[in-house]
N, C-alpha and C positions, 0 to 999 in steps of 0.2 A: 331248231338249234338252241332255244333261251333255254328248253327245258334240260337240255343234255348241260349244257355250262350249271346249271342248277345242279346237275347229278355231280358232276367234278366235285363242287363243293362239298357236294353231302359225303363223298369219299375220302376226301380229306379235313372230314369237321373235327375226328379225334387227335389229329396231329394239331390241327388248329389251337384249342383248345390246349394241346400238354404244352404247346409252346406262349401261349398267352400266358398260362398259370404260372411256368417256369419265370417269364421275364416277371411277370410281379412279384413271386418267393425273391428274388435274386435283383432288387433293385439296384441302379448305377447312374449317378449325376451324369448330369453333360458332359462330354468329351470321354466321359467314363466306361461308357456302353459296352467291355468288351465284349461279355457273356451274351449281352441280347445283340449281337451282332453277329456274333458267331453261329447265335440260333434259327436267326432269320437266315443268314446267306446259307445253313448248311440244310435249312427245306427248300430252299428256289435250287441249289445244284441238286439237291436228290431228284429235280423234277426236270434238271437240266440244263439251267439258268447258268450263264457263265456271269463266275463274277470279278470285278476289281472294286481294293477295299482302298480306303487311304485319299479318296478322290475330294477336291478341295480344300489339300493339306489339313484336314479332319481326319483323325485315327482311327475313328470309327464312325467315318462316313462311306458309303459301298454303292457300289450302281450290279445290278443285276440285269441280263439282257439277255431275251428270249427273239430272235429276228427268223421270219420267215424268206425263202429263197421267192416268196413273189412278192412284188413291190404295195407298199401301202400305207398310210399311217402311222404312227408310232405315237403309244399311248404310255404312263407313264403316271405308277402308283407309288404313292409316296410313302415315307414308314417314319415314324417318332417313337421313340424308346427313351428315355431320359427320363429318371426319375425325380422325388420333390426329397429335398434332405429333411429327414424325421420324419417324413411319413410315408415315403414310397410313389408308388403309381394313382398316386389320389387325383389324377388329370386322366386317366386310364390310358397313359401313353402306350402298355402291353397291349392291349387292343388293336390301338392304330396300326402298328406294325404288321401283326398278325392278320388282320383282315386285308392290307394292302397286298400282301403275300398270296393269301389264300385268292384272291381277286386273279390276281396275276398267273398264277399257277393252271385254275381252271381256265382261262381264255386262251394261255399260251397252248392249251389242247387242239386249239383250233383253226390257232394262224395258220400253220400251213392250207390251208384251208379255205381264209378269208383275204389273206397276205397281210403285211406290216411287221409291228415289231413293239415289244413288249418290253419295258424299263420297270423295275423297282429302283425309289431311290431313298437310301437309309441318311434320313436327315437327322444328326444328333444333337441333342441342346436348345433341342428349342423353349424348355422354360430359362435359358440365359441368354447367350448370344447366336440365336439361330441360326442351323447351318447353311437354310435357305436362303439367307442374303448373301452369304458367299459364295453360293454355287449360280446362285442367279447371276451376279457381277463377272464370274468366272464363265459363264457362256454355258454352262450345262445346260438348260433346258430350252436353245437354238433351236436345234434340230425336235425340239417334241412338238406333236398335234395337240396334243389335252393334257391336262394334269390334274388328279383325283387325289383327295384325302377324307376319311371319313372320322369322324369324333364320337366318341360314347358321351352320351349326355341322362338325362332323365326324362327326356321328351325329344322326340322326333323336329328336329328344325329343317325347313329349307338353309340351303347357303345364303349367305347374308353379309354383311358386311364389318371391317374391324376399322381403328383409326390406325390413322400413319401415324408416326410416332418419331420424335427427334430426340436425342440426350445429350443436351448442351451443358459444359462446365464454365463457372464464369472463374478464374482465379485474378485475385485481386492482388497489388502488391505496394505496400505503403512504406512506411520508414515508425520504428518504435520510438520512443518517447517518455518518459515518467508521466503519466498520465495527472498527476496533479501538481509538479514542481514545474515541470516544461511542457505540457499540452501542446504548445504552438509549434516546438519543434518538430512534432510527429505529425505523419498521413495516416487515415485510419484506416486498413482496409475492413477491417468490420463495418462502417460507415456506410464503406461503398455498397458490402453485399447486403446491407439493411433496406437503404436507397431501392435497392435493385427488385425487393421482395416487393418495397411498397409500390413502384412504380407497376409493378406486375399486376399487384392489383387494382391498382387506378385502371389496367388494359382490361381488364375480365370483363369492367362493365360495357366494352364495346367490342370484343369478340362473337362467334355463332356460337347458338347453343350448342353444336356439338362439340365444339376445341373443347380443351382439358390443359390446365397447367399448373403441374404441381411439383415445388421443391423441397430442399434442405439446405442448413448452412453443415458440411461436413467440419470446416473449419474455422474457427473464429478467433483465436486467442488463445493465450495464453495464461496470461493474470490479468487480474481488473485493474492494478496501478500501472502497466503496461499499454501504453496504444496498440492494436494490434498490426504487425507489420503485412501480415498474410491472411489474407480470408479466401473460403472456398465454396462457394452455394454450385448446386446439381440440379438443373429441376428436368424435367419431362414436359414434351410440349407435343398433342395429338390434336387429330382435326381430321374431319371422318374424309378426306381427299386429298391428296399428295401436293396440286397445286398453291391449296390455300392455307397448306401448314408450312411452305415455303414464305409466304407472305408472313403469317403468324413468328414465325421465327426472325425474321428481319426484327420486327417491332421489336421483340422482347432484346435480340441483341444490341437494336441502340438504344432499351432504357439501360442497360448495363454499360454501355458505351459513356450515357449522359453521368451515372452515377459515379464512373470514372473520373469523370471531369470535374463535376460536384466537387470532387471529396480532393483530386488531386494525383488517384491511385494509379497507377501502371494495370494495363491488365491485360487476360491472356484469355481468349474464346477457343474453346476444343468442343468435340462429342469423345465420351466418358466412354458412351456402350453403341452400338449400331443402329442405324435407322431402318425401322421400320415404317414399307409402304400402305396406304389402305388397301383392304380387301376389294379385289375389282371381279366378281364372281360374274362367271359368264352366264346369263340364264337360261342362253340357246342347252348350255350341259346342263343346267341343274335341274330345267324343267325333266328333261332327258333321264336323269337321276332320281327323282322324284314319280315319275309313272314306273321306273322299274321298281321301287320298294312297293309303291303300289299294286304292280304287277306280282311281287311277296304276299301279298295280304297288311299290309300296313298301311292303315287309311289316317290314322291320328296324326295327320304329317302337319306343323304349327309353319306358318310365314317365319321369316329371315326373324330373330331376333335384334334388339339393338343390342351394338355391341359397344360397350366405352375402354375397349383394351385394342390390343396391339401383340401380332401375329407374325411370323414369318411367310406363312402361306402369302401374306401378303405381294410382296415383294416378287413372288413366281408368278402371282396374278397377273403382275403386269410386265411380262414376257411372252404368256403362252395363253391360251384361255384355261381357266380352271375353277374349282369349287372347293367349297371345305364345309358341307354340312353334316349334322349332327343327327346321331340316332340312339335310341333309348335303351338303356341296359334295367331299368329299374320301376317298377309299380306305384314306388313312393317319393318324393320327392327327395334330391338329392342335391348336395350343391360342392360343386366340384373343390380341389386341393384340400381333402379332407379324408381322415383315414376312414371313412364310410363309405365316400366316394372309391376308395381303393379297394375296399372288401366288397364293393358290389361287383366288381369286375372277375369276382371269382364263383360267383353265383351260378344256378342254372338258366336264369333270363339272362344273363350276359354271357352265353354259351351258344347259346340260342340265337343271342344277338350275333353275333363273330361269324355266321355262319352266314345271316341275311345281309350284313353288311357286305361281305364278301362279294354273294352272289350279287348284289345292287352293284355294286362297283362295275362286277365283270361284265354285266349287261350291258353296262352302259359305255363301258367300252368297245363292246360288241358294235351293238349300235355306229356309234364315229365311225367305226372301221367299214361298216358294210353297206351306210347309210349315207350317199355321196351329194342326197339334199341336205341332210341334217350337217352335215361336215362343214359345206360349204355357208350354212345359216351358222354355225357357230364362229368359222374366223371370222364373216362378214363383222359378225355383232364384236369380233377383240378387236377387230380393228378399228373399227368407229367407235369404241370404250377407250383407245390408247390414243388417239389422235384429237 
């Protein structure tokens, strides 16, 4: 059966391909995607895929659903298309989509067959405010068994892990002043957001090395003979586990709390942009995922790298079990958000790649569905990961 889902893909490797190329001639910011939206849903209906677009009041967010009339599993490949403003697909989000597709396409050949049910889901923006935290809090990925995403890199990674991530705003609010005739009558909120940096660092020296916290003042004043009445700092505060960036975040909100006080200012605690979860990669699928490239011919497969950013896949991770590792389009070294990174994706190794990704996916989807020990070793393993 592995080898006929193999042949699927080789059938459809030229479509593959015009549609990968097309979404990177044709880049489109988050929320923007309509073109590569329209390109992806219109190969899943040519293959039969019904689709609904607009899903999680995202415009060009889409679910595609291939179900079989015998009951089984439902697996569920994910798609990024969003590009980088000035330079395109330099994240080779054309890729992700297209391989999710081509994945989905060839296995849907077979449900009837094995039973279950086949989901693509078109996440848009994921280099800003990822759609995956909205569809996750919205209950879409409830009803899925696995959830698959694959990334074009310059070396082969296992899945691995990201930080969770919070985007706390501190806005501070004082009373102005002539800074050198009346000083005393004024609050500074500049003061406070200064306070607030330092105390931040007085914390760094007793956080994990893997937290990360790094800000700005957006806002600070106005004139220097001026107190300033309104100050604005932003910062980002990650920690390679959801629990412990909750802790993390407490501390830094009452040094901001303290600096308040200090100074005298009013202040007002928000998140700016969305949180994201750590990556919680199931290993029962990635091992699963990692014998099928190998079962490709791909032996150069590297351990999880470290990661010090922050993902949306995240957040799906800890709904459903799932992966997000990474496979190689390039001979030379490459470092991603970069318009080289974006020209390798148009390449013959990244053609080549689009097509083993594909089949790696659909394998391993195969697999969950037919495989009723491996199925069950994988929720065992999300549930004692979420618990």
């Amino acid at each position: 059966m592995k080898q006929l889902i193999i042949k699927e893909v080789d059938a459809i490797k030229t479509a593959l391909i015009e549609t990968s190329d097309f979404i990177c001639h044709n880049p489109e910011l988050g929320n923007q995607e309509i073109k590569a939206m329209d390109k992806l849903t219109a190969l899943l209906k040519s293959h039969g895929f019904s689709i609904e677009t607009c899903i999680a009041n995202k415009p060009t967010a889409f679910r595609a659903t291939y179900a079989s009339q015998v009951p089984g599993p439902t697996i569920a490949y994910l798609c990024e298309y969003d590009a980088l403003p000035g330079i395109g697909h330099g994240c080779g989000h054309n890729m992700i989509g297209t391989m999710s597709c081509g994945a989905a396409i060839a296995l849907s050949k077979f449900i009837d067959q094995i039973g279950g049910r086949i989901i693509v889901l078109g996440t848009p923006a994921e280099e800003t405010d990822g759609a995956k935290v909205y569809m996750a809090e919205e209950g879409i990925f409830n009803d899925i068994d696995a959830a698959m995403i694959l990334h074009p890199d310059d070396q082969n990674h296992e899945s691995g892990n990201s930080l969770a991530m919070d985007a706390i705003q501190f806005d501070f609010k004082g009373k102005t002043s002539h800074a050198a005739a009346s000083p005393e009558n004024g609050i500074n909120a500049l003061d406070a957001v200064i306070l607030t940096f330092t105390g931040i660092n007085a914390l760094r020296q007793h956080i994990t090395p893997d937290a990360r916290i790094h800000g700005i003042i957006t806002e600070g004043g106005k004139a220097a003979n001026i107190i300033p009445d309104h100050a604005i700092a932003q910062f980002y505060v990650r920690a390679s586990k959801k629990k412990y960036l909750k802790e993390l975040v407490e501390k830094v909100k009452h040094i901001a709390e303290g600096a308040a006080r200090m100074t005298g200012a009013a202040l007002e605690i928000s998140n700016y942009e969305i949180s994201y979860d750590d990556m919680n990669t199931n290993m029962t699928l990635s091992d699963t995922f990692t014998a099928n490239l190998k079962h490709l011919g791909i032996t150069n497969i590297h351990p999880p790298r470290i990661s010090h950013g922050s993902i949306d896949m995240g957040n799906v991770s800890h709904v459903v079990p799932a992966i997000h590792p990474y496979i190689s389009i390039s001979n030379t070294p490459l470092s991603g958000h970069t318009v080289e990174f974006r020209d390798a994706t148009l390449t013959d190794t990244a053609h080549t790649t689009l097509a083993t990704g594909a089949s790696a996916l659909a394998l391993t989807g195969y697999d969950v569905m037919t495989n009723k020990e491996l199925f069950n070793k994988m929720k065992a393993e999300f549930k004692k990961s979420i618990t």
